[in-house]
N, C-alpha and C positions, 0 to 999 in steps of 0.2 A: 543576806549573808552576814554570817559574825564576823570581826574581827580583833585582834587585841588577845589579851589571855583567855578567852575564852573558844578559842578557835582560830584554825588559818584558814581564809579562802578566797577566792579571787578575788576580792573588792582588796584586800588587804597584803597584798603579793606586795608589796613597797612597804610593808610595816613589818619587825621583828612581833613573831607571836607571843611573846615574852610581856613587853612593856609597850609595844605600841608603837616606839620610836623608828623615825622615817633615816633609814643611814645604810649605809651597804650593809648589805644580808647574806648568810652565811647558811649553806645546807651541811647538814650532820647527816652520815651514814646513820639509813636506820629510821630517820625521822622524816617526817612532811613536812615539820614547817620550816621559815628562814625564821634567823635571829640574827640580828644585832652583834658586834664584836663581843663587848661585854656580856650580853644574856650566852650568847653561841661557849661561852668559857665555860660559865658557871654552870649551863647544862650539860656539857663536855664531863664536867670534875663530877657532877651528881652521877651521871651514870657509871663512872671509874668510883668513886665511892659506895654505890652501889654491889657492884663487882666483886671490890675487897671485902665489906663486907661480909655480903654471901662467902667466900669464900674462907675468910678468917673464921665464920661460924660455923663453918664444915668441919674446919683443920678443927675446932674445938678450943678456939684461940677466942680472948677478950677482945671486941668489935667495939666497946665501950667509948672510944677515943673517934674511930670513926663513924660511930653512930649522929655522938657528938657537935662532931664538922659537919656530919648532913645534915641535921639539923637547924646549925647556924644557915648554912648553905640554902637550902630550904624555905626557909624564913628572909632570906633575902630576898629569892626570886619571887616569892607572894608577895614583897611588900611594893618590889616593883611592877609587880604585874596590877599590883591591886590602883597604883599610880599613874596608872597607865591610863 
């Protein structure tokens, strides 16, 4: 069984899917895995990022800025997953 960012599954039900780290876990509408306070945010903000997004791009509106924060956003959860 995987566990870590590469996958949740029952060997790793006491690990955030994110980084790895052993600490209270946190389920998100929507999602299967637990995360960690900190990862359970950033994945929170990524998908409302998301959201706006798509949605800024419909209106016809510049997404540019929040393209941006995903990005940053993004790049942190790899780095911690990659740490993991």
């Amino acid at each position: 069984m995987s566990s870590g960012p590469k996958g949740c599954e029952e060997l790793s039900s006491l690990q955030c899917c994110v980084c790895g780290h052993r600490a209270e876990l946190f389920d998100l509408p929507g999602r299967t895995g637990k995360y960690c306070l900190e990862c359970s945010a950033d994945v929170t903000t990524s998908i409302l990022l998301i959201t706006e997004i798509d949605a800024a791009t419909l209106a016809g509106q510049d997404a540019g800025n929040l393209v941006a924060e995903f990005s940053q956003l993004s790049t942190r959860l790899l780095e911690r997953a990659q740490s993991a």
